[in-house]
C-alpha positions as CSV (number, residue, x, y, z in Angstrom):
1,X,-23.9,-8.5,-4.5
2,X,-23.6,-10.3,-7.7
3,X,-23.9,-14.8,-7.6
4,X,-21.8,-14.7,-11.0
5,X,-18.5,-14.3,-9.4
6,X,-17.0,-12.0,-11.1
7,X,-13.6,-12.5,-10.5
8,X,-13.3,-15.9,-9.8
9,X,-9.7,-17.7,-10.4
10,X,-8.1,-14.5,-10.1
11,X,-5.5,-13.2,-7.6
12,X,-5.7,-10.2,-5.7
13,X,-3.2,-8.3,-4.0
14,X,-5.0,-5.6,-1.8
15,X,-3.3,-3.1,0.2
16,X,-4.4,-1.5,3.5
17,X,-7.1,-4.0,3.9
18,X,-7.0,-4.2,7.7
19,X,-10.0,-1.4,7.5
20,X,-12.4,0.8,5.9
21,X,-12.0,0.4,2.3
22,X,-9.7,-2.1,2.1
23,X,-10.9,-4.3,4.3
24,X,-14.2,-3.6,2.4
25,X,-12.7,-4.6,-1.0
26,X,-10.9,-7.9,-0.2
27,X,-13.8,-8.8,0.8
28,X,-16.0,-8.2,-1.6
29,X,-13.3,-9.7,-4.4
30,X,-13.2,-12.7,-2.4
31,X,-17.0,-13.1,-2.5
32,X,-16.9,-12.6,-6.4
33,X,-14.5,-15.1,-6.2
34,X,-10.7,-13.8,-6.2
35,X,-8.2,-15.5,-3.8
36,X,-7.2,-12.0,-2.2
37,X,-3.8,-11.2,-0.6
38,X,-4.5,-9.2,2.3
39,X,-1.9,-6.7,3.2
40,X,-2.1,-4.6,6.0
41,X,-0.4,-3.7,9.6
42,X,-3.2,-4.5,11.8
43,X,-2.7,-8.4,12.3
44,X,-5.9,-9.0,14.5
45,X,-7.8,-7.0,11.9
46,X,-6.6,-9.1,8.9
47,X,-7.0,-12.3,11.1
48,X,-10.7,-11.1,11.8
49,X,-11.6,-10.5,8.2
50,X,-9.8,-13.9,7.4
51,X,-12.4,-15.4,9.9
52,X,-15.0,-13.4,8.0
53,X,-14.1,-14.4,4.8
54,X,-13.5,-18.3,5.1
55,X,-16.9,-18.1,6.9
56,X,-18.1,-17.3,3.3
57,X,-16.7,-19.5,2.0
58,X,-13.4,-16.9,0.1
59,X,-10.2,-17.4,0.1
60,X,-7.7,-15.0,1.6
61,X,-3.9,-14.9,2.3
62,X,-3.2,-12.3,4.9
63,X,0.3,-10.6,4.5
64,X,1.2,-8.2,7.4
65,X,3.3,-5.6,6.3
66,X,4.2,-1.7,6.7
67,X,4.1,-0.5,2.9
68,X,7.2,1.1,3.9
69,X,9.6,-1.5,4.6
70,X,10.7,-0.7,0.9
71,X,12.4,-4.2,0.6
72,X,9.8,-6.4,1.7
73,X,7.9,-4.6,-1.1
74,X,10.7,-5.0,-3.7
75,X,11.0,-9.1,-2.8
76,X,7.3,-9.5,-2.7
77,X,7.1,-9.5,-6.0
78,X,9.3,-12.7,-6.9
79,X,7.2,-14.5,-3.9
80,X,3.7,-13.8,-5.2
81,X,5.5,-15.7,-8.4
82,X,6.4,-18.5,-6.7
83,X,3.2,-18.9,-5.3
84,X,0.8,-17.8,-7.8
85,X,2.7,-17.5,-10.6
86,X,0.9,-14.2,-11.7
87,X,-0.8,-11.7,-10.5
88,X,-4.5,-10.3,-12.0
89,X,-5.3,-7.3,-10.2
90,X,-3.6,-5.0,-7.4
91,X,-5.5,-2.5,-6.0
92,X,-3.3,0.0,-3.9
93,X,-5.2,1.6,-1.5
94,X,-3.6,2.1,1.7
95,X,-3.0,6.0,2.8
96,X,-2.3,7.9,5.5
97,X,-3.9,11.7,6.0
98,X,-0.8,12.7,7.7
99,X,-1.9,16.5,9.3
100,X,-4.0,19.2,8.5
101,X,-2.2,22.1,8.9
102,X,-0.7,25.5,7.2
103,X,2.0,24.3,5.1
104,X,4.7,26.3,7.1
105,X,3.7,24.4,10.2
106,X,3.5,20.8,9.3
107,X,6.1,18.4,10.8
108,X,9.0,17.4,8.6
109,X,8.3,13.9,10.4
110,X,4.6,13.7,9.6
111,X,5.4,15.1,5.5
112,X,8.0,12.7,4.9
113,X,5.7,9.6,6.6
114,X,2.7,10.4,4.2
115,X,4.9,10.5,1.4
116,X,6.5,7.4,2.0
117,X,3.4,5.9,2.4
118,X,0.7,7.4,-0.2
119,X,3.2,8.1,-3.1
120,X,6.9,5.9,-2.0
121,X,5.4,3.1,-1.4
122,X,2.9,3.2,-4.6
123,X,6.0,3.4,-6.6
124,X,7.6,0.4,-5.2
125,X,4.5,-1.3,-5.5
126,X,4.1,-0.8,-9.3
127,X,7.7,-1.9,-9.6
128,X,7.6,-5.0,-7.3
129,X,4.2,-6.4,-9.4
130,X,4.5,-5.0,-12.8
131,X,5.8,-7.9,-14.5
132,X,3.4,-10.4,-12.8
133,X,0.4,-7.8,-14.0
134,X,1.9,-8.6,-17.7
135,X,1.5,-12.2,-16.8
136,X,-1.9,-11.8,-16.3
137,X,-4.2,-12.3,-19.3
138,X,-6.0,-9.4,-18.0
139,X,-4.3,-7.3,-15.6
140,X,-5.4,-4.6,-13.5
141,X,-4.1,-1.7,-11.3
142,X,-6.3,-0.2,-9.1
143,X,-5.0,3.1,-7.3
144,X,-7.4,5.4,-4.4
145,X,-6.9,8.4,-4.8
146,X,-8.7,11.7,-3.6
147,X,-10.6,14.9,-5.1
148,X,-8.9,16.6,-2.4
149,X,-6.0,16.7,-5.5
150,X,-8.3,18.9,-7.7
151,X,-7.5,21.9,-6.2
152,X,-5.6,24.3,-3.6
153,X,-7.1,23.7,0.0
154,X,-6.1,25.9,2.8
155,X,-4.5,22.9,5.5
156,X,-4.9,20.2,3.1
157,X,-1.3,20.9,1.1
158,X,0.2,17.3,2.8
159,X,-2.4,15.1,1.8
160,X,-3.6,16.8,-1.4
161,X,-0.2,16.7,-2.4
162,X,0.2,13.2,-2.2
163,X,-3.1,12.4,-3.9
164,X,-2.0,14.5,-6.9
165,X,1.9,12.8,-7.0
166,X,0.1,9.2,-6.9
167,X,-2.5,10.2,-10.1
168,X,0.3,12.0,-11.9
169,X,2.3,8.5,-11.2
170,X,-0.4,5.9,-12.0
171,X,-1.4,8.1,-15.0
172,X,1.5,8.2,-16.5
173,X,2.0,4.6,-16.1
174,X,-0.9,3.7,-17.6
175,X,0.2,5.6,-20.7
176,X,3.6,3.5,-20.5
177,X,1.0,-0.5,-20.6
178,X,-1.3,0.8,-23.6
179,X,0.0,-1.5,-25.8
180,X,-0.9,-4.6,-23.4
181,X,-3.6,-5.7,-21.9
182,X,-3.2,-4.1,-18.3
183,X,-5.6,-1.5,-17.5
184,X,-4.4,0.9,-15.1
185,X,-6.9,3.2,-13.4
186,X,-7.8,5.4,-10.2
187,X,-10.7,5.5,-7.8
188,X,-11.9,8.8,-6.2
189,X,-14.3,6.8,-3.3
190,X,-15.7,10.6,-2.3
191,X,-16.8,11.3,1.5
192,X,-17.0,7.6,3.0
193,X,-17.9,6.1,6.5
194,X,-13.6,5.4,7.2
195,X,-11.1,6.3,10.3
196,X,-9.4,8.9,7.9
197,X,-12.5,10.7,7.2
198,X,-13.2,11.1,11.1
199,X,-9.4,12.4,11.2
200,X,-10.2,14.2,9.2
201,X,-13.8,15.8,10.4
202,X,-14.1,15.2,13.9
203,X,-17.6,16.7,14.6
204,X,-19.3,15.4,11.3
205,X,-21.7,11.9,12.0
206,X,-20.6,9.3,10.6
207,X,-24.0,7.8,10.0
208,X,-24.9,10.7,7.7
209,X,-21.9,9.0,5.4
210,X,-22.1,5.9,2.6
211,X,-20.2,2.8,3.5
212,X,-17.0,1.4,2.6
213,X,-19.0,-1.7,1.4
214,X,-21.8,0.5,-0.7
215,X,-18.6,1.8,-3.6
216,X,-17.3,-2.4,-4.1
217,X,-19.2,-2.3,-7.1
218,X,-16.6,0.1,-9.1
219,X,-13.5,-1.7,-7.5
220,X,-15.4,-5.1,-9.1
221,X,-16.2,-3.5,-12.2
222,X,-12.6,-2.1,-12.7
223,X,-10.9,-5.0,-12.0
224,X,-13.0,-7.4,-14.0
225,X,-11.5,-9.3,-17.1
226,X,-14.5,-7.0,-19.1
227,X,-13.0,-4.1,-18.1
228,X,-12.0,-1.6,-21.2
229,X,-11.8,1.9,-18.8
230,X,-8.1,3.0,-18.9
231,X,-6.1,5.9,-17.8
232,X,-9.1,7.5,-15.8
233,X,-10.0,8.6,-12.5
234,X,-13.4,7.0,-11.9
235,X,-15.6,8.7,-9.2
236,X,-17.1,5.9,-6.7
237,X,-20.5,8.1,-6.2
């Protein structure tokens, strides 16, 4: 881990930071020096990695929140102003995988949930924070996404779906903030030691399986005032 703190002075809003990447982002951004806003559903989670995190020494604002209670989303925006005034660098990663199954068999329930989530709530997101980004001398949107979007996968229609509706979303947003100096990007963090990935594959070992904490770096490096990537999907691995 780097000792030049990277992103000191600068806020962070992180989503789904309760676990797995999320959790393993916020932290890292509050070790390189970023007062992160933790947002997530799991309070004892949050309230552990606060523990964690003031322990080193970071500084970290838990917010617990369901990404799809659409109007907290839209007011959180004008809060993080009062507050912070700005915001440097959101990095929306919270996802559900929703169910694996033949597209003519997968709940109506379950579709419309991982929508909301991976691509309804994305969208609110950008629009709640976009104007504190611009604030930002250098602003940065981080987005996970999933190579699970590159191609047709027999039982993977739900979630691939979503992943491709977020990149086709952030991408052309990123288009829309050349001109400024937000730089707008996704992550692709590959096969990774998380809950979603033992959803996913219930027989595989997880120890065979990088860490959440071994991909921080390109979170760091994306979101650093250096920065100059734009408009790409950046594989973690």
């Amino acid at each position: 881990m780097s000792a030049l703190k990277r992103l000191e002075g600068r806020v962070a809003l992180v989503t789904g930071a309760s676990h797995g990447i999320g959790r393993a982002v916020a932290k890292r951004f509050a070790a390189e020096g970023a007062e992160v806003i933790a947002l997530g559903r799991n309070v004892g989670a949050l309230e552990e990695l606060d523990d964690e995190v003031r322990a080193e020494g970071g500084k970290l604002v838990l917010l617990p929140m369901d990404l799809t209670m659409y109007e907290k989303i839209d007011a959180m925006g004008a809060s993080l102003f009062e507050r912070f005034g700005k915001l440097d660098i959101v990095v929306g990663n919270a996802g559900l995988l929703g169910e694996l199954a033949p597209v003519g068999h997968i709940d109506t329930q379950v579709f419309e949930n991982t929508y909301a989530t991976n691509v309804t709530a994305n969208f609110r997101l950008i629009r709640s924070v976009d104007k504190l980004l611009r604030l930002s001398d250098a602003g940065r949107a981080i987005f996970v996404t999933s190579n699970a979007s590159a191609k047709g996968r027999a039982f993977w229609g739900l979630y691939a779906s979503t992943k491709a509706a977020l990149e086709s979303l952030v991408l052309s947003y990123a288009q829309e903030v050349e001109e400024t100096p937000l730089r707008v990007n996704l992550i692709n963090p590959g096969r990774i030691r998380t809950k979603m990935r033992a959803e996913a594959y219930p027989g595989e070992d997880p120890e065979t399986l990088p860490t959440a904490e071994s991909i921080t770096d390109v979170f760091v490096d994306l979101a650093a005032r250096d920065c100059t990537r734009h408009a790409e999907i950046v594989d973690a691995y």
